[in-house]
C-alpha angles and dihedrals in degrees: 000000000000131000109275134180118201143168116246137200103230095176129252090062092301115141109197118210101224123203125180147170132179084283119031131031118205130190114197121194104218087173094063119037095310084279117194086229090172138025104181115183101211097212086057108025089221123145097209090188113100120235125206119242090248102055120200126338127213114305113253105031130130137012128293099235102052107207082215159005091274101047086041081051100054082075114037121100101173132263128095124330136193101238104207146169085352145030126191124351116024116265150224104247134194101289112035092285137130125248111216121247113267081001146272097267086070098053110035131086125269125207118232097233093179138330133188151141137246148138090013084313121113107177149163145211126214145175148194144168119207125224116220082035124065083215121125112209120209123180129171104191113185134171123216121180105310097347143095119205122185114191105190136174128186115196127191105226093185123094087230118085111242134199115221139185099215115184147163116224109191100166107191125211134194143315082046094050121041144123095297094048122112125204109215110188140173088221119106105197147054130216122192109205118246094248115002085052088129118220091290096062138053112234120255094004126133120219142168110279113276098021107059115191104276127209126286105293099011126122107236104267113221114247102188080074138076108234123219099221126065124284140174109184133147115189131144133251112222148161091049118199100242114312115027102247141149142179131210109199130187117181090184085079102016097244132130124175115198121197122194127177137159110287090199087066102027097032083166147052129200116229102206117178136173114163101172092306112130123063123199125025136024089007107029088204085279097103122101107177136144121201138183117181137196111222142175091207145038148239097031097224102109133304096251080060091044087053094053092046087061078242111162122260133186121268118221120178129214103284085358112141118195121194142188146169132229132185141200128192139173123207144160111283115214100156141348117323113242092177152356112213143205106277098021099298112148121192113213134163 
C-alpha cells in the first residue's frame, strides 16, 4: 500500500484529515487547532491517543480563547494538542487582552495550504494566524512508514517583541497505558507542582527521575510505572540527557510509542495523570489518561503565573520565526528503551 492523504467525515459536522502510510494511520483536525486527534499503529490496530467520554461535540461551538478549564473542556476530545501562546489558566495578554486557557492555537481553525503523497510519505501542510496574538503558526505534519513528524514554525509578525509558553499536550489512553506499561525517559528529574501534586508527591519538591520526593511518611512511588491503583498527579520532567525523548511501552499488546523533541526549546514535560481519581467534575472518577507533554515553560498554570514564578518563556523578536521538529513512533517492544532516536529509531536492549 502507498502514502495517502484523505478527507474524512468524523460526525457533528467534523471533517478528519487523514494521512497514512503501510504502518501508521493520523487524523488531523484542521477545524479545531490542527489537532492530532488519532495516532493508529496498523500492525495493532490500536488508536494510543486517549478520547473523552464525551467524544466530540458539535462542530463550531464555543470561543477560541476558553476563560477556563471548563469552557477549554467543552471541546476537547482527547488527543494532541498545540499548546500557544498559553498553557494552563487564562491569562492577562499585551493589551489588555485575555489569553485563552490551554491557548488559542488549540482551539482555532488551520487552513490546508497543500497535501500529497510520494516516495512511502503522505503529508500536509497547514496555517493559521491567531487572533489576540500577532503570531503566524506553520506546521508540515507527514507520515513515513511508522513515524510522525511535525515540522512547525511560529513567527511573530508584529514589530514588539513578545514572551510566549508553546506545548505540546498528547494525552494516551488504554489499551496503550495500563497496569503492565513502563515509561522509559531521558529526564532526570521530577517536579511535583506547588497545588495539583496529587497525594504521591510532595508539592514543589525536586527528586531523581522515576522516584519523586513523596509526603511526609510515604514511601517514593515509581513513576516509570502505571499504578494500580488511582492517581491524579501533575508534576514536571526536567534536566534531559541530551534530546528530550520518552518512550510508553505495553508488552501485553506488544506496543511501544516513543516521542522525541528539542530540549533546548521544550527543557521540560508535563506529567499529567489522572487514573479514576477524581471524583466529581470535570472527571467523575470515570478517566483513565496518561500524558506526557513537551513544553518550553513550567509550572502549567498560565503564562501571567509563570511570569511571576521567573519561569522561562520564550523570546520572539519583532519579525523573529522559531521552528522545531517533533516525532512519534510506535514500534515492537522486546526489552528496556535505552533511546529514541531522530527519524523513529528506537534503541532497546
Amino acid at each position: 500500500m502507498t502514502a495517502q492523504v484523505t478527507e474524512t467525515d468524523l460526525g457533528n459536522g467534523w471533517t478528519g484529515l487523514r494521512l497514512r502510510s503501510d504502518d501508521l494511520e493520523v487524523t488531523l483536525l484542521p477545524q479545531q487547532g490542527c489537532d492530532v486527534h488519532a495516532l493508529i499503529d496498523r500492525r495493532t490496530g490500536v488508536d494510543v491517543l486517549w478520547k473523552t467520554p464525551w467524544a466530540m461535540p458539535p462542530y463550531g461551538s464555543g470561543r477560541w480563547n476558553a476563560e477556563d478549564e471548563a469552557e477549554w473542556l467543552e471541546r476537547y476530545c482527547g488527543g494532541w494538542q498545540l499548546l500557544c501562546p498559553n498553557g494552563g489558566d487564562a491569562s492577562e495578554a499585551p493589551g489588555g487582552l485575555t489569553w485563552g486557557w490551554h491557548g488559542e492555537a488549540s482551539r482555532i481553525p488551520w487552513q490546508l495550504v497543500d497535501s500529497g503523497a510520494a516516495d512511502g510519505e503522505a503529508y500536509a501542510r497547514l496555517r493559521t494566524r491567531l487572533t489576540r496574538a500577532p503570531l503566524q503558526i506553520e506546521r508540515r505534519v507527514a507520515v513515513s512508514g511508522p513515524v510522525l513528524s511535525i515540522d512547525e514554525a511560529v513567527t511573530n509578525t508584529s514589530p514588539d517583541p513578545i514572551e510566549i509558553m508553546w506545548s505540546h499536550h498528547p494525552a494516551f489512553g488504554a489499551p496503550l497505558i495500563g497496569p503492565s506499561t513502563r515509561i522509559y525517559t531521558s529526564a532526570t528529574t521530577i517536579t511535583a507542582d506547588a497545588s495539583d501534586a496529587g497525594a504521591d508527591l510532595q508539592p514543589s519538591a525536586r527528586g531523581d527521575w522515576p522516584h519523586p520526593v513523596p509526603p511526609a511518611g510515604r514511601e517514593p512511588a515509581d513513576f516509570s510505572r502505571i499504578p494500580s491503583a488511582p492517581r491524579a498527579t501533575l508534576a514536571y520532567l526536567g534536566d534531559f540527557a541530551g534530546a528530550g525523548w520518552y518512550a510508553m511501552v505495553n508488552p501485553e499488546i506488544e506496543l511501544g510509542v516513543g516521542l522525541r523533541w528539542d530540549a533546548e526549546l521544550f527543557p521540560h514535560a508535563w506529567y499529567w495523570q489522572e487514573l479514576r481519581a477524581s471524583g466529581g467534575a470535570p472527571w467523575w472518577g470515570e478517566v483513565y489518561v496518561t500524558a506526557i507533554e513537551p513544553a518550553s515553560t513550567i509550572p502549567g498554570h498560565g503564562i501571567a503565573h509563570a511570569r511571576s514564578q521567573g519561569a522561562n518563556l520564550v523570546q520572539l523578536a519583532g519579525g523573529e520565526a522559531r521552528s522545531t521538529r517533533i516525532e512519534a513512533t510506535t514500534f515492537v517492544p522486546h526489552g528496556r528503551v535505552r533511546l529514541v532516536g531522530p527519524g523513529g529509531t528506537v534503541d532497546q536492549v
